[in-house]
N, C-alpha and C positions, 0 to 999 in steps of 0.2 A: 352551391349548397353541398355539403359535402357529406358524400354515403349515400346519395339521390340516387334512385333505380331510375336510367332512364327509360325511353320508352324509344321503340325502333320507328323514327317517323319518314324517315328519307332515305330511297338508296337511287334514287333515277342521280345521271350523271350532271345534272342541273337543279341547282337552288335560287330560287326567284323571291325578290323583295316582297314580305309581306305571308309569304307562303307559311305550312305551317311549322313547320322547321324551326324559323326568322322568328315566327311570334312566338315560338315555345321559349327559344332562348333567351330572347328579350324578358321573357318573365320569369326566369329561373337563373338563381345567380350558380356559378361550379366555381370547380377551387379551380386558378389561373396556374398552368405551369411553366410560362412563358418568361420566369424570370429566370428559370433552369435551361432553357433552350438558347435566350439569350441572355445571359447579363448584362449588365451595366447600360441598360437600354434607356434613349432616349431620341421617341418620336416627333418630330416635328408637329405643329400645330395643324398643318395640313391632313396629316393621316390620323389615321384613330382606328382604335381598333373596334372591331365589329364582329355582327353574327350573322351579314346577310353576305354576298359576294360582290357587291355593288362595286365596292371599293378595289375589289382587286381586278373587276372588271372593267372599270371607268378608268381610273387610275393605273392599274399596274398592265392593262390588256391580255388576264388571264381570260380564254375565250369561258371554259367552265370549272367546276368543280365540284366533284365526285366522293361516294360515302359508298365500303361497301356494307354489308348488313349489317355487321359485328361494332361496326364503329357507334359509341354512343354518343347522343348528343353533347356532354361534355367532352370528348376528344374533339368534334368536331370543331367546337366552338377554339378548343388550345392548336390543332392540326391550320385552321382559318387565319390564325391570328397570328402562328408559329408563320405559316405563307407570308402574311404580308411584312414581318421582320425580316426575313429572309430574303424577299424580291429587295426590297431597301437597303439591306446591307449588301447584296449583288450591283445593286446597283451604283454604290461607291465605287467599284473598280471601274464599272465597263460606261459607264454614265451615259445610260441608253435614256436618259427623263424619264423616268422610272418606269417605261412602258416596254417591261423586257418580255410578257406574253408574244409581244407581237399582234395579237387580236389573231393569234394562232394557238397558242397551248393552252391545253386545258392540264389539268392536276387531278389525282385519285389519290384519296388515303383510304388503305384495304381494299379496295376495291376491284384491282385488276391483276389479282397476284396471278405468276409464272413461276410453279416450279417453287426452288428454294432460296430465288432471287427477293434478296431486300427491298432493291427497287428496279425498276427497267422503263426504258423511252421505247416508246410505239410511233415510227417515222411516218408512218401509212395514216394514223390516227392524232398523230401527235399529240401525244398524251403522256405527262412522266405521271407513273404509279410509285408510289410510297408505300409499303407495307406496314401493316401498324403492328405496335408493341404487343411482344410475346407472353402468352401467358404464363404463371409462375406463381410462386410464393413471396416474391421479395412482393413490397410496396409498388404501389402500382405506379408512384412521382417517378422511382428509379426504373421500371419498364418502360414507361414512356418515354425520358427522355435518351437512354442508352440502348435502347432494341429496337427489333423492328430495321424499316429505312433510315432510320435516323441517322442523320450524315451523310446520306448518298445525295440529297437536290442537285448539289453543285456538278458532282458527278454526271448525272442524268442531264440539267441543263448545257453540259459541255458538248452532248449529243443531238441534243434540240437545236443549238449553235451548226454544229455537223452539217445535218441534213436540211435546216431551212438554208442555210449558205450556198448547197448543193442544189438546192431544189429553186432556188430564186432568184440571188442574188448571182451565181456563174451556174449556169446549168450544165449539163455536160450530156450528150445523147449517151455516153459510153459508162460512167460513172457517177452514181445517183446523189450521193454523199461526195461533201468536201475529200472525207480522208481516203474514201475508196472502201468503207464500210467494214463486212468481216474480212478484208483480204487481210494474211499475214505475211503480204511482200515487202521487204525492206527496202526498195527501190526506190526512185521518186515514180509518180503517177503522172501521166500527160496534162498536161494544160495550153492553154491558151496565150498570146504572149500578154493581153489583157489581163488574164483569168488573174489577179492579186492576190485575191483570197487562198483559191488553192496552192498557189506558188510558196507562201506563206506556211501554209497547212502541212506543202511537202518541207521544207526546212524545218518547223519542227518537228518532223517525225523522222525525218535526218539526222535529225541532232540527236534524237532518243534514243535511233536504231547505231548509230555509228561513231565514231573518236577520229576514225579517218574514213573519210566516206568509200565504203567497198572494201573497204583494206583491212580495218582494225575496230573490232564493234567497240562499239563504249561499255563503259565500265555495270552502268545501269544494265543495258542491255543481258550481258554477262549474267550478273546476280540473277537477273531476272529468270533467266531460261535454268540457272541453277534452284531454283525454285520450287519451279513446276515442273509434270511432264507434261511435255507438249504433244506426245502420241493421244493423251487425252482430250476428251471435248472441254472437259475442264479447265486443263492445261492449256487445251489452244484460244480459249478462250480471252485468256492474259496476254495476248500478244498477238492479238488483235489488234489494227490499224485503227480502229474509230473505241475501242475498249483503250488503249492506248494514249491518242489523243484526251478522250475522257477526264483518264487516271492524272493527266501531267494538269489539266486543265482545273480540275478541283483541288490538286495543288498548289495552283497558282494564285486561286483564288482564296486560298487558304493563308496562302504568305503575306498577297496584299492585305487581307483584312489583319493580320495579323500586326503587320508594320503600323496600322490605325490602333490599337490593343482591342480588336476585335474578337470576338469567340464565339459562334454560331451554329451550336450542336445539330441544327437540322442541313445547312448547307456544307460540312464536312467534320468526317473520323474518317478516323485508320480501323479499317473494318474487316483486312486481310493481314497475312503475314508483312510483316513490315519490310521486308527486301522485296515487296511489290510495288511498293513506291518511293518515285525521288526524296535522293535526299538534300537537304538546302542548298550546298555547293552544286550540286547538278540541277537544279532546278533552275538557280543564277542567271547563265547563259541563256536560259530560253526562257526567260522574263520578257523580255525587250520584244523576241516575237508576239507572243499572246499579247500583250501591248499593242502591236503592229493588227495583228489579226482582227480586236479588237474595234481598232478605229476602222478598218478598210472596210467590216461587216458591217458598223455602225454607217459610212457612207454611202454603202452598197444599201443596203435597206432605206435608209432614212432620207438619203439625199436622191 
């Protein structure tokens, strides 16, 4: 319904079928903006989209889902459904059965902001926070769909990948995270001769930090440090091992859907100066990994 004042009914970090949230929705129609986040959509008879979490937690094994104050029940209702297009188009690349939660993450929109971060993954909590659209004069269709976290998911799930990888599938007493976390060492990191995952993890970040390993940094690398400063928190922040990993990861998955003619405004934009991230010919090479990385997580968890 459209111009509806809503009303603040939920901010606990769980919504439960039937609650009164669920039933508010259900009786109040809002304008859909789900066709701006994804176009050319087309769901399968199996999913549908909803206003309870049921679906993303049955189905997708999102463990919760979080509202912070500010968010009205119409965002939630487009934030909800925006989710479950997103795990779906995710889950074309990595084809985890569409159960990419894990029956470990939970998701927040507005809810858990830090600072002047769009969005950010909580390892400890496992939770990616989405920040919601900025307020403003323009229309609120073009807030929503361009501000805010919009575009970072993929980013943030590339981090979620990170540390359940590290935390489960090869654990490490010394290193908590697949990538080695904030470290900004360009070295490889110890593993195991088993450890796959990580071994994998240190080759791409091989490849991002170097053109000849030890000798000659790659070209990306280069641009990159010309960029920023790196004396800054800011700056060190970009060249960060598991920031890093992230940045190449939501590229990739940017490519894949792309090569499908996908376009998925909540799982990636370019959100920074664009000499922060790869570009298609450097991205190429380290396709075949995230590929590799991919399946070995997939049979590390699932098998």
């Amino acid at each position: 319904m459209k111009n509806q004042k809503s009303k603040q009914i939920l901010t606990s970090p769980t919504i439960s079928l039937n609650s009164r949230a669920d039933t508010y929705w259900r009786a109040n129609g809002f304008d859909d903006y789900l066709s701006f986040i994804r176009p050319k959509l087309q769901l399968p008879n199996s999913l549908s989209f909803s206003s309870n979490p049921n679906l993303l937690q049955d189905k997708f094994g999102i463990k919760d889902i979080g509202f912070g104050n500010w968010v009205t029940n119409e965002d939630r209702f487009n934030y909800m459904n925006g989710l479950i297009v997103a795990l779906y188009d995710l889950n074309k690349v990595l084809s985890f059965d569409l159960y990419l939660g894990l029956g470990e993450l939970s998701v927040g929109f507005g809810a858990r902001g830090v600072g002047r971060a769009l969005a950010h993954y909580e390892p400890l909590s496992k939770i990616i926070n989405i920040t919601r659209y900025h307020r403003g004069d323009e229309p609120k269709l073009a807030r929503f769909v361009a501000t805010g976290g919009m575009g970072s998911f993929a980013h943030e799930y590339g981090h979620f990948l990170d540390y359940i990888g590290g935390e489960y599938i090869e654990p490490s007493n010394s290193i908590f995270s697949l990538t080695g976390g904030h470290s900004t060492d360009t070295g490889r990191l110890p593993c195991g001769t088993n450890q796959h995952l990580r071994k994998i993890t240190n080759d791409i970040l091989e490849k991002i930090f170097w053109k000849v390993p030890y000798k000659k940094q790659s070209g990306y690398y280069i641009r990159l440090l010309a960029a920023i400063d790196r004396d800054t928190e800011k700056g060190e922040y970009f060249i960060r091992r598991n920031e890093l990993f992230a940045r190449w990861f939501e590229a990739y998955i940017f490519q894949k859907l792309n090569s499908f003619g996908i376009v998925n405004h909540l799982l990636s934009k370019t959100k920074y100066d664009p000499r922060i991230y790869p570009t298609i010919s450097e991205l190429q090479p380290i396709i075949p990994l995230f590929d590799k990385f991919c399946l070995y997580f997939k049979k590390g968890y699932f098998i």
